[in-house]
SELUM-75305 format. One line per 5 residues: number of its first residue (from 1); their letters; for each residue x, z, y of N, C-alpha, C, CB. Coordinates in steps of 0.2 Angstrom, whole numbers. Each point is the difference from the previous one (the first is absolute). Glycine has a CB too. Layout:
NUM = A = X:Z:Y:X:Z:Y:X:Z:Y:X:Z:Y; ...
END
This chain:
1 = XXXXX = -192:-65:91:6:-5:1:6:4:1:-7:-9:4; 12:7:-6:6:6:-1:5:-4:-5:-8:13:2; 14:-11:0:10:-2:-3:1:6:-4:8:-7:13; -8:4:-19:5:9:-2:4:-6:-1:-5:14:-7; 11:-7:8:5:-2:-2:6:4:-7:-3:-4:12
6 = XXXXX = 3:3:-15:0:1:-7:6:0:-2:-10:-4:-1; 14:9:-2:7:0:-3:-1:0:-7:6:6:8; 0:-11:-8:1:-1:-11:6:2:-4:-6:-12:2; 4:13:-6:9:2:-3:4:-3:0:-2:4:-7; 8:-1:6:6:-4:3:3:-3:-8:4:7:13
11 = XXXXX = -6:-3:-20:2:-4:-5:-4:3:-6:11:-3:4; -13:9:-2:-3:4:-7:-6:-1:2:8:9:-3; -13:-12:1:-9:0:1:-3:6:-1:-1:-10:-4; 4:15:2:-2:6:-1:-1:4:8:7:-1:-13; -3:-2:15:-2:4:6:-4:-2:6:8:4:-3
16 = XXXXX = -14:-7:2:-4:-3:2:-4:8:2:1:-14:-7; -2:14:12:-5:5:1:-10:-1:0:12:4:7; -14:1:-8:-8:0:-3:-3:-5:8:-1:16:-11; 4:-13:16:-4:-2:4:0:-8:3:1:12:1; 8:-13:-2:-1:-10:0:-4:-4:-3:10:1:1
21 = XXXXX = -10:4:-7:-4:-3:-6:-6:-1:2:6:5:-10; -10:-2:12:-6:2:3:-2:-5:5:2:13:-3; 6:-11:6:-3:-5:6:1:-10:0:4:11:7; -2:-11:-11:0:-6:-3:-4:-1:-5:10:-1:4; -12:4:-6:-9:-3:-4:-4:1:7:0:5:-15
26 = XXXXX = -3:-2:17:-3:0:6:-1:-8:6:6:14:-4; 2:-16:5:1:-7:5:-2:-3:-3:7:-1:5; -11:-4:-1:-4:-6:2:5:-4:-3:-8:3:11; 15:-3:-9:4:-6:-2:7:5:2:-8:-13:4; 14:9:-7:7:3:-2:6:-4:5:-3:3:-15
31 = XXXXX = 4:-2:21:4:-4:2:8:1:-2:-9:-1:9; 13:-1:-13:6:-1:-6:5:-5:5:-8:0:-13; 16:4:8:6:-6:5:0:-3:-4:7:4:7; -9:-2:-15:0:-6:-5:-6:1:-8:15:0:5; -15:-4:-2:-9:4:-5:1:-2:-4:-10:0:5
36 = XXXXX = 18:-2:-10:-1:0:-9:2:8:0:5:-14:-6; 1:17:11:0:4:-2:-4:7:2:10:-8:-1; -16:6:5:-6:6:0:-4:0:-5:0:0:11; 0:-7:-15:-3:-1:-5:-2:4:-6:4:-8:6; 4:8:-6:4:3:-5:-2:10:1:11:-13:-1
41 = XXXXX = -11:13:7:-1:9:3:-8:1:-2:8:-1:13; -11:-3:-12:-6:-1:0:-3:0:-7:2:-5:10; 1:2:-15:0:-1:-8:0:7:-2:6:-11:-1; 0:16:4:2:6:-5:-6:4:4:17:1:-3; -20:-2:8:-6:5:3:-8:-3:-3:8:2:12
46 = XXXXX = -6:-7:-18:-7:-3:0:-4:-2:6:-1:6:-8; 2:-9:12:-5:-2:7:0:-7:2:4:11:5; -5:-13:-5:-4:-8:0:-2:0:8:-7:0:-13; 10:-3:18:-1:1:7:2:-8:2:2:13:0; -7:-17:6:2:-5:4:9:0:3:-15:0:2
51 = XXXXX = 21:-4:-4:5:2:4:1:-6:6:4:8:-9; -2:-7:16:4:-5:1:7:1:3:-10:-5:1; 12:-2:-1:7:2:3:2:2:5:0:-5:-5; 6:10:7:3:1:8:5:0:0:-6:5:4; 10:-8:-4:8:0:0:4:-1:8:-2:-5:-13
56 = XXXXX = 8:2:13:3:-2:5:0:-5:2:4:6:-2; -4:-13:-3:-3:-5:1:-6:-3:3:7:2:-7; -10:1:5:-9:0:1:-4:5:4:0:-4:-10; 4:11:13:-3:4:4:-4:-4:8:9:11:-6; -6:-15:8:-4:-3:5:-5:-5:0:8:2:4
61 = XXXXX = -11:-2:-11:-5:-5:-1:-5:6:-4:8:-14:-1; -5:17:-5:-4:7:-3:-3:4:4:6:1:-6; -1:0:12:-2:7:-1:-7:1:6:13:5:-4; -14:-11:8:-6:0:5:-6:-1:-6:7:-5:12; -8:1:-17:-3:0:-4:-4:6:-2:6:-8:0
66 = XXXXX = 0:13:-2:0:6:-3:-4:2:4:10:2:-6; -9:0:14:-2:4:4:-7:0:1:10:0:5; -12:-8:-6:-7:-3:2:-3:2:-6:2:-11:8; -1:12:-14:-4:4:-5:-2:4:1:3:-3:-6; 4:8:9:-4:8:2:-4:1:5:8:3:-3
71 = XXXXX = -6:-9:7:-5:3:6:-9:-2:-3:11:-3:12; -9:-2:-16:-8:-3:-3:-3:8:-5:5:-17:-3; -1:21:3:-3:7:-4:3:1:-6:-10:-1:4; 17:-2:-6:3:2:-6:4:4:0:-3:-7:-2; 4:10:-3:7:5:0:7:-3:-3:-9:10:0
76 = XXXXX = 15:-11:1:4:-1:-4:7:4:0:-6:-10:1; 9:10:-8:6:3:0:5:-5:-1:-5:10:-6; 9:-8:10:7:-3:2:6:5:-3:-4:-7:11; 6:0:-17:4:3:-5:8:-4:2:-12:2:-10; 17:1:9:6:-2:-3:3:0:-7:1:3:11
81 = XXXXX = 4:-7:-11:3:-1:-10:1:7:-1:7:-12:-1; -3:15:6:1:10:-3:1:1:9:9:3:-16; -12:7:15:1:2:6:-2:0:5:6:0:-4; -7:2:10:-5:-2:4:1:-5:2:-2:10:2; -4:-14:-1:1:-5:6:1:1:8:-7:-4:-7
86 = XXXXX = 9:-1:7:2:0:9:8:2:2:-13:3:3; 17:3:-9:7:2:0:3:-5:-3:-2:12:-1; 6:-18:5:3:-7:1:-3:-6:-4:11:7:0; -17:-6:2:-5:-2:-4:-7:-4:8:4:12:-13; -6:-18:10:-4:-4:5:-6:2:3:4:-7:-6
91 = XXXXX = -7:13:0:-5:3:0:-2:3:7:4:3:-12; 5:1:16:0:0:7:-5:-3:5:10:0:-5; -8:-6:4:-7:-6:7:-5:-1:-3:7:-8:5; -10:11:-10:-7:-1:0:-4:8:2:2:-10:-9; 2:16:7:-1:4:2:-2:3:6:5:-3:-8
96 = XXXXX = 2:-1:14:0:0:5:-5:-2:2:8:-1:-2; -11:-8:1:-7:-4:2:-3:4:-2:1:-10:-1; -4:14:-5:-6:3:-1:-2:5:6:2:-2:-12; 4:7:13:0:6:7:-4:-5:6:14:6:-3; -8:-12:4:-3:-3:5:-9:-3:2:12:-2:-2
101 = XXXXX = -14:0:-5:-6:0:1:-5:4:-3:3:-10:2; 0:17:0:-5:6:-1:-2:0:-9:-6:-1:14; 8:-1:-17:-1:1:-7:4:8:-3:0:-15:-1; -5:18:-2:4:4:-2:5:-1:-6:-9:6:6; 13:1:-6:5:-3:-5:2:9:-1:5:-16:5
106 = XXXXX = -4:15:-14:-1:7:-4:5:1:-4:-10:0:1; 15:2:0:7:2:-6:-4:4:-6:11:4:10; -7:-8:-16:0:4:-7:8:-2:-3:-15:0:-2; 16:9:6:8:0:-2:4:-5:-8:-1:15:8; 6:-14:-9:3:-3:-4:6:2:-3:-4:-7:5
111 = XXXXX = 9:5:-8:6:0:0:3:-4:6:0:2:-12; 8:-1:15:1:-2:4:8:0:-5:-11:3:13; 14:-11:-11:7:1:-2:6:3:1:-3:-6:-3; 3:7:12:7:1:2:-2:7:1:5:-11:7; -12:14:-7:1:6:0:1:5:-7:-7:-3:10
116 = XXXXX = 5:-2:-14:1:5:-8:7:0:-1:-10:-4:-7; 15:-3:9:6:-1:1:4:5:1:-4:-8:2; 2:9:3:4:4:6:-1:7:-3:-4:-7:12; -1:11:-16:-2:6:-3:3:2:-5:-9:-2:5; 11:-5:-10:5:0:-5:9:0:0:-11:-7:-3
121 = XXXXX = 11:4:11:6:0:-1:4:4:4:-3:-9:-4; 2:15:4:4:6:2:3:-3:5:2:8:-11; -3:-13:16:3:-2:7:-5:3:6:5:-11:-5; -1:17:11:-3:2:5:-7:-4:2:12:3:2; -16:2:-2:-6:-2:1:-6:1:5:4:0:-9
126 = XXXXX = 1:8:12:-4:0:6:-1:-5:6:1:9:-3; 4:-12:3:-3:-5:8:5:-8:-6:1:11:18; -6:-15:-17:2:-7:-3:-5:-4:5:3:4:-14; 0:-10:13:-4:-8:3:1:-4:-7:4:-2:14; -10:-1:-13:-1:-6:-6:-2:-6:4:-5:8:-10
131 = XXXXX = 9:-14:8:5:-5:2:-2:-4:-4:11:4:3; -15:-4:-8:-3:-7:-1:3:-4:-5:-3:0:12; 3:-6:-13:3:-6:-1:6:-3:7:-12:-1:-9; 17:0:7:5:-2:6:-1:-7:1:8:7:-3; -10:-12:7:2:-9:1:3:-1:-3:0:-3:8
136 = XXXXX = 0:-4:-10:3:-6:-4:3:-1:5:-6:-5:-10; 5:3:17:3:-3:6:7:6:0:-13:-7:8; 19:0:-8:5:5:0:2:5:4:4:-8:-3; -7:3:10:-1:4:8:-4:6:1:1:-9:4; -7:8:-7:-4:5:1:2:7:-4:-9:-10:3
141 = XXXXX = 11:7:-8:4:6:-6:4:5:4:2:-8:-10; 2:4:10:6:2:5:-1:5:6:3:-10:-2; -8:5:5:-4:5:7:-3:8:-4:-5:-13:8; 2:11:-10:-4:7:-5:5:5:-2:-8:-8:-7; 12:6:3:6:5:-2:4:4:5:0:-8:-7
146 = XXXXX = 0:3:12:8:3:7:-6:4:3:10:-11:6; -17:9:-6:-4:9:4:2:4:-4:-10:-2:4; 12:4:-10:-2:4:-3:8:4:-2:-13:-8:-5; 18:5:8:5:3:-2:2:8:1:2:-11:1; -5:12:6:0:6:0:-8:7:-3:9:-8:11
151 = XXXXX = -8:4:-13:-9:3:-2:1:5:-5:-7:-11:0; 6:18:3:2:8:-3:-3:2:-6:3:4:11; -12:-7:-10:-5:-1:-7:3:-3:-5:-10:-1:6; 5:3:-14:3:-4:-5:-7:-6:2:8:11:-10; -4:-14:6:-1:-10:3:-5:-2:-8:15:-5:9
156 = XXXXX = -19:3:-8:-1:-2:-8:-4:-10:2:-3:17:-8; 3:-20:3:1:-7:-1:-5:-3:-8:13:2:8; -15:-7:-7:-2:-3:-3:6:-6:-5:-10:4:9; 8:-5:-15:6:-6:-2:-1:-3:-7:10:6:7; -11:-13:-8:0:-2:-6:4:0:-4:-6:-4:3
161 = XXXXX = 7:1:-8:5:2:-3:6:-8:-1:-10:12:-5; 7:-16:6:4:-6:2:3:0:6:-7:-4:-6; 4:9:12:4:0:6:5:6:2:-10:-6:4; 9:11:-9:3:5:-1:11:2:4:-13:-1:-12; 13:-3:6:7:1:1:1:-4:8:5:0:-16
166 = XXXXX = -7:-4:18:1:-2:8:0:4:4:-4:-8:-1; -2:12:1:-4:6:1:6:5:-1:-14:-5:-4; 15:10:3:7:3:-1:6:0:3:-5:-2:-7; 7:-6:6:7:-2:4:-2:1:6:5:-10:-7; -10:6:11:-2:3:8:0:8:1:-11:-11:1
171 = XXXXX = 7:11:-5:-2:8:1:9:5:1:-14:-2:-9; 18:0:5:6:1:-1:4:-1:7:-3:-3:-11; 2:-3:10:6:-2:6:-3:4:10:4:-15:-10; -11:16:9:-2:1:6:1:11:-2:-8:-15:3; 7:18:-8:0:6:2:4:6:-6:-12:-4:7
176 = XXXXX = 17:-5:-10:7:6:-2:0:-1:-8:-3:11:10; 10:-10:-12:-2:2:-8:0:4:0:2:-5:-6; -2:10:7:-2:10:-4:-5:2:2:9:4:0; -14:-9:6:-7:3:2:-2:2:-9:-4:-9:13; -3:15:-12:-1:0:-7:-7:-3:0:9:11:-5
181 = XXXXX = -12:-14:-1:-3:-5:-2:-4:1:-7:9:-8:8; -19:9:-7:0:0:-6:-5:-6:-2:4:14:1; -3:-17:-7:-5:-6:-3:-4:2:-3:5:-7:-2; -11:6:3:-7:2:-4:-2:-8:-4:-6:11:11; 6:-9:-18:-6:-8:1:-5:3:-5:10:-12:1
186 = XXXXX = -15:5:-5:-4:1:-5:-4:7:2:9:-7:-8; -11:11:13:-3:3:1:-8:1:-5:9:-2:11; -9:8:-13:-4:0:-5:-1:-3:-6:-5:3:8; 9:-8:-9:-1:-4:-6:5:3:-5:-5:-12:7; 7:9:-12:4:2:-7:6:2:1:-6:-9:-5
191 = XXXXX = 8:2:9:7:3:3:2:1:7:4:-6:-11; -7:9:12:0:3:5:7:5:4:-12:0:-5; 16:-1:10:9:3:-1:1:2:9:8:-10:-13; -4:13:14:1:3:6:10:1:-3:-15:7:5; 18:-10:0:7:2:0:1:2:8:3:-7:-11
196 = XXXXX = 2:10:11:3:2:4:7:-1:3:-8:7:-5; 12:-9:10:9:-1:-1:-2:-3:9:6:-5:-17; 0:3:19:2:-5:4:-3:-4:0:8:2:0; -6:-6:7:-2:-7:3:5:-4:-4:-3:3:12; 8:-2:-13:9:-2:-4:-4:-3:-7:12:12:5
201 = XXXXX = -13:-4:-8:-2:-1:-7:-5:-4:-2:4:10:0; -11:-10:5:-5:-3:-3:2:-9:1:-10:13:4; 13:-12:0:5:-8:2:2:-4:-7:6:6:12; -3:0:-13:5:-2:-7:-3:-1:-6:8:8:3; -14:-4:-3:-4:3:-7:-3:-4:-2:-2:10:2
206 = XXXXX = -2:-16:0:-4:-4:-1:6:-8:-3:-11:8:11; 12:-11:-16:2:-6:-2:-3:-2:-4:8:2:4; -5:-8:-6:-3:-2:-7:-3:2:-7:6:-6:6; -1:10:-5:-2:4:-5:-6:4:0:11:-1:-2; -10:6:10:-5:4:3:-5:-5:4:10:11:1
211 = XXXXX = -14:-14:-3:-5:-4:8:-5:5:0:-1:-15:-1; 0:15:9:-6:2:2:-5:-1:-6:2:-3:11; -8:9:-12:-7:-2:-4:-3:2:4:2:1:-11; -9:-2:13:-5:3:1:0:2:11:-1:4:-17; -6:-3:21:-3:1:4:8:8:2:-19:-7:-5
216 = XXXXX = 21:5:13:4:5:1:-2:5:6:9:-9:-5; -9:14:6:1:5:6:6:0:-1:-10:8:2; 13:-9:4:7:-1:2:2:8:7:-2:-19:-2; 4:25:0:-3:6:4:8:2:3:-12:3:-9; 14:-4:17:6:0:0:2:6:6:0:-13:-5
221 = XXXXX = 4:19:2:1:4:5:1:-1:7:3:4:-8; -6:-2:14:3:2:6:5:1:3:-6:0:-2; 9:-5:7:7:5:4:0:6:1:2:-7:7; 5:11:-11:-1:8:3:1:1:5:2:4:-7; -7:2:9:1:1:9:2:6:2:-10:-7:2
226 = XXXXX = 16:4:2:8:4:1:-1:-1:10:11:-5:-15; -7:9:17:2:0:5:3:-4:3:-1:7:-2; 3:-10:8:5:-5:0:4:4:3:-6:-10:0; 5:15:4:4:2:3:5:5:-4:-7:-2:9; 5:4:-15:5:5:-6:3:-5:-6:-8:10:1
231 = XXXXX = 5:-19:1:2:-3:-6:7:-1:0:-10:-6:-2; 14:5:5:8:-1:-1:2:4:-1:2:-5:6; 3:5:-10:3:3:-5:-1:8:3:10:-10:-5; -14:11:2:-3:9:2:-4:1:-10:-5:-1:20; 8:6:-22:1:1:-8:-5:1:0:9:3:-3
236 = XXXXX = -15:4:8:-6:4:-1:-5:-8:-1:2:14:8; 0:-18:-2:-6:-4:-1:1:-5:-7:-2:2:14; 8:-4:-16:0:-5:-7:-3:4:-5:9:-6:2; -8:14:-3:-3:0:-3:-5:0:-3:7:2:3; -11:1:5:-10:-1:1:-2:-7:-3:-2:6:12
241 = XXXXX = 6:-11:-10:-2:-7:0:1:-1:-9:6:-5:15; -2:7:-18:2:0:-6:-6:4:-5:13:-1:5; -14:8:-2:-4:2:-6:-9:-3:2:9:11:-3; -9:-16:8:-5:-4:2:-1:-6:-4:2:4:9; 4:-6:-11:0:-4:-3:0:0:-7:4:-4:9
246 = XXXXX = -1:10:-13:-1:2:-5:-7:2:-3:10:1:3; -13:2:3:-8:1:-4:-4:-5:0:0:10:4; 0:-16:0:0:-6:-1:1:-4:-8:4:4:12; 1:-2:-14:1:-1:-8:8:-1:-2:-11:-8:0; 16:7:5:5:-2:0:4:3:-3:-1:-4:7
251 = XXXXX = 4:4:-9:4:6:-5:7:3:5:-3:-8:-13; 4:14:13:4:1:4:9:-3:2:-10:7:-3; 12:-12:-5:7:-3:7:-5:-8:3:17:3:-9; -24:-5:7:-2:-6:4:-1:1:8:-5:-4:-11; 3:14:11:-4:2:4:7:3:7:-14:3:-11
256 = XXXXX = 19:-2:5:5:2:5:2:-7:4:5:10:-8; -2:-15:3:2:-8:3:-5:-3:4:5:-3:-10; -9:5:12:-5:-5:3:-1:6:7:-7:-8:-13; 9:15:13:-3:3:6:8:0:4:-12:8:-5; 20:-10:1:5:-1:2:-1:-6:5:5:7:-10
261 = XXXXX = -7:-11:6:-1:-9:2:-3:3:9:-6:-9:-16; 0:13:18:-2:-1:4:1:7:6:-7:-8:-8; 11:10:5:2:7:5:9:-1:1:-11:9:-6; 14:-15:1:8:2:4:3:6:-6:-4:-2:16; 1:6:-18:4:7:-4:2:-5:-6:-8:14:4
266 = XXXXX = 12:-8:-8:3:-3:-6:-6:0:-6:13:3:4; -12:-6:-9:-5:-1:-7:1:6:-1:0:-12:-5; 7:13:1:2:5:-4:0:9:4:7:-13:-5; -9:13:12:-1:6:5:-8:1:-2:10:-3:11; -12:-3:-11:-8:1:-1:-3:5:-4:0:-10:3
271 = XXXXX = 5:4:-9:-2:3:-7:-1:7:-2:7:-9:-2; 1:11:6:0:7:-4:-4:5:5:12:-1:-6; -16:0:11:-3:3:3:-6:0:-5:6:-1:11; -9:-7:-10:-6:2:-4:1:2:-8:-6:-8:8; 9:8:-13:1:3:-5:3:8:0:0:-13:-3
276 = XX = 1:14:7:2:9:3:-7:3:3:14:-3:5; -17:-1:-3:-7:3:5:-4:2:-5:-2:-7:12
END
């Protein structure tokens, strides 16, 4: 009796690994967030397997079920649509419950999206938080965000592509236009894109002509971290703050304008320091 937990591709089926495979012929039963589309996982693997459902809607009626199979002596794999389960995913509280009642429970790694994201998109990588999906509640949004204003990590996010451009304007108005900002979407699939620019620009970039397409990592630099006591107009430190922000992605007059903005020195003093260094 035993949980795997099981990662799926995030678009290409090819990267299914030998041992999910294995381990899902193997389960007793497939616990799915949407079983047309494990179906369909299932189809390109040849495998023919009992599924049922676990979603968000239904995890408090499923998932004790689920557990009472295992403890009856079965084994089941708990699948998400892509990527691992339980990363902003329901998968979470059953997991959880299983710990709680001594079930064991067995990783078979996966692809993961904010981390393949994050590896693609040339944004600072040694110290990052992942932030999830933001609230629909305006308030709770809000609250989320104002923690995070000072937050020196890079930040990465979840976003569909219908909520996107909202998603943005917040993001915007809470940590700047020249923060720099990079879009992952379509991950592993066909069209698959990573851009790179401002808070400002990605604001701009998206209209009718431009909509959102496709599943978003939304991956957003950190406050640079300056002294407070050298930030007033003290040139050595705009500069630091500046080629902070440059390696960041910024180009150097955004990276000058934006470290003038927060130190008091002049844009154009910046400038020529960092294009002289």
């Amino acid at each position: 009796m035993k949980l795997y937990v099981v990662g799926t591709p995030l678009g290409n089926l090819s990267d299914w690994s030998p041992r999910a495979a294995e381990t899902l012929q193997q389960a007793d039963f497939i616990a799915a967030e949407d079983t047309r589309v494990t179906m369909k996982l299932l189809n390109f693997l040849g495998l023919k397997k009992p599924l049922v459902s676990y979603h968000e809607h239904n995890k408090h009626e499923s998932g004790p079920r689920i557990l009472s199979r295992i403890a009856a002596g079965e084994c089941c794999a708990l699948v998400t649509d892509a990527g691992m389960p339980a990363i902003s995913d329901p998968g979470e509280e059953l997991i959880r419950a299983a710990h709680e009642a001594h079930v064991a429970v067995e990783s078979v790694p996966g692809p993961t999206a904010f981390a393949t994201a994050l590896a693609v998109s040339g944004m600072p990588s040694k110290r990052f938080c992942f932030e999830g999906f933001l609230s629909q509640n305006k308030s709770e949004r809000r609250a989320h965000l104002d923690e995070l204003r000072t937050e020196t990590r890079t930040m990465l996010f979840y976003e569909a592509p219908h909520k996107l451009k909202k998603t943005l304007a917040d993001l915007c108005e809470v940590f700047g236009q020249e923060r720099p900002v990079a879009l992952v979407r379509e991950l592993a699939k066909l069209h698959e894109q990573t851009l790179r620019m401002t808070l400002g620009e990605a604001c701009d970039y998206y209209t009718e002509e431009t909509p959102p397409r496709g599943e978003f990592v939304i991956i957003v630099g950190g406050k640079p971290l300056q002294e407070e006591s050298q930030a007033s107009a003290d040139p050595n430190a705009a500069l630091a703050l500046a080629k902070q922000l440059q390696a960041q992605g910024l180009s150097a007059s955004a990276a000058a304008k934006e470290a003038a903005r927060q130190t008091g020195c002049k844009k154009g003093e910046i400038y020529k320091l960092l294009t002289e260094d």
